[in-house]
C-alpha positions in Angstrom: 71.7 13.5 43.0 73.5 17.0 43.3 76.7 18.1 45.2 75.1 18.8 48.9 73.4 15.0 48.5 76.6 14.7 50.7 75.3 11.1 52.6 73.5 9.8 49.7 77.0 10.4 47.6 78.8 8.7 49.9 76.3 5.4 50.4 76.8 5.1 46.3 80.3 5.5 46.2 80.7 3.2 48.9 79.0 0.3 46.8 80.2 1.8 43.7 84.1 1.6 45.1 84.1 -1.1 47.9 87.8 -1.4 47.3 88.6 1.9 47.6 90.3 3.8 50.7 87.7 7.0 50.6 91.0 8.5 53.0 93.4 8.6 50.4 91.2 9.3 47.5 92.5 12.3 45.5 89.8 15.2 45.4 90.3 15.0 41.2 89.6 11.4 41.0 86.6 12.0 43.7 85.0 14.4 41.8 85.6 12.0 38.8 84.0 8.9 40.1 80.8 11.8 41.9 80.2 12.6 38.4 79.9 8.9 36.6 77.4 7.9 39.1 74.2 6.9 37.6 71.5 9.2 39.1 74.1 12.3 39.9 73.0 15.3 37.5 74.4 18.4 39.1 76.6 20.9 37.3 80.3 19.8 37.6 81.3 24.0 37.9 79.0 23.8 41.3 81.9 21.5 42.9 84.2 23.2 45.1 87.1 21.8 47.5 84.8 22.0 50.5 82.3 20.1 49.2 84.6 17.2 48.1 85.6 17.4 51.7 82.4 16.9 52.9 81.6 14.1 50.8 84.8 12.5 51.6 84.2 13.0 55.3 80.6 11.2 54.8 82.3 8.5 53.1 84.3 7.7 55.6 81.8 7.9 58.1 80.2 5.2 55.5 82.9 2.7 55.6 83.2 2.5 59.5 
């Protein structure tokens, strides 16, 4: 996985964090639990505000 696998992101965080509320996740602990997902092998330094908002958007799309 790498940072602009925006949807596929979203699909593993969504069964990695069923619990969590992907509209009040911090953008620090996002990018936290992107980067322990098995499979996701970008370079952290590639990660910018706008693409934790997109994956954060696609998340929520995810959970409704």
């Amino acid at each position: 996985m790498k940072w602009t696998d925006v949807y596929i992101i979203a699909a593993a965080l969504t069964d990695a964090h069923p619990q969590a509320d992907a509209k009040t996740v911090r953008f620090t602990q996002l990018r936290d639990w992107v980067l322990a997902l098995p499979g996701f092998d970008d370079d952290p330094a590639h990660c910018g505000e706008k693409v934790l908002e997109a994956i954060q958007m696609a998340w929520i799309d995810e959970a409704e």
